[in-house]
N, C-alpha and C positions, 0 to 999 in steps of 0.2 A: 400535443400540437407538433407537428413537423412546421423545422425549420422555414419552410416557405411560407407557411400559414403563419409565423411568428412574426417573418420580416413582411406580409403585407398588412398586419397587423400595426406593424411599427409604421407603413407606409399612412394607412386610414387615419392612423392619431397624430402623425405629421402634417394629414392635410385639418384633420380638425384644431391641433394647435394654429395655424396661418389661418383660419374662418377667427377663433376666439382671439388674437391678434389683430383682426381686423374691426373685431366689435370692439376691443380696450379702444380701438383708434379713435372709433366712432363715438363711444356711451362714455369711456373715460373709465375711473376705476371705481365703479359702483358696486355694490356688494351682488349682483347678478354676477356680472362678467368675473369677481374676484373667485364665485364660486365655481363656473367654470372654468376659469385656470386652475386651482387648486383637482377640480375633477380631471382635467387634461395629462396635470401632473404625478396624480396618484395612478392612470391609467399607463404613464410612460414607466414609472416605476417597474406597477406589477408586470408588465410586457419584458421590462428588462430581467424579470426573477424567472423567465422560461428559458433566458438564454441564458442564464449563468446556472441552473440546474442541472443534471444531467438527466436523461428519463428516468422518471422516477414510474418504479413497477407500479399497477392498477391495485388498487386495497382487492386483497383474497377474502372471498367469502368464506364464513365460516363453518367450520365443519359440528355438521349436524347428526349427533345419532339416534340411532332408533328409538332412545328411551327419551328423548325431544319430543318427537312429533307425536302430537292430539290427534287422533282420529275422531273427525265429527261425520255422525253416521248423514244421509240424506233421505233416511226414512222420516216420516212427519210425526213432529213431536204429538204426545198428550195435550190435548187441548184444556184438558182443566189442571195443567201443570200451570198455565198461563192465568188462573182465575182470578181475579178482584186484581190485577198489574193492571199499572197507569198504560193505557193505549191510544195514549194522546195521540192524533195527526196518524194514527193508522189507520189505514184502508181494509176493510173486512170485507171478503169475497162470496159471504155468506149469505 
């Protein structure tokens, strides 16, 4: 996330904190509204763990070698390789 998108972020949960402040006002502290303050507040949290982060690199794929990969051919299997398997809910073109 760049910086801007973090602070309009900080900006959105600022106005949703003053919406769930306004319903404590109205509802009082029933276990609704307690759950979203508690959600409000975990959300201002993890907002603040982007800005005290530094960019952190993207996870590296990893490296795959030749004696990894499965070549599955696209020629069509033996049909009586498949003989007396369960073919529940399959569709036969036959």
């Amino acid at each position: 996330m760049s910086m801007s998108d973090i602070t309009e972020l900080q900006r959105a949960i600022g106005q949703v904190k003053q919406c769930v402040g306004e319903l404590r006002a109205k509802y009082g502290d029933v276990p609704a509204v307690r759950r979203l303050v508690n959600d409000v507040e975990r959300l201002d949290i993890d907002t603040a763990d982007f800005r005290s982060e530094p960019d952190t690199p993207q996870p590296r794929r990893p490296q795959v070698s030749e004696q990894d990969v499965v070549v599955v051919p696209d020629t069509p299997y033996d049909r009586e390789m498949w003989r007396g398997a369960d073919d529940e809910y399959v569709r036969h073109d036959d």
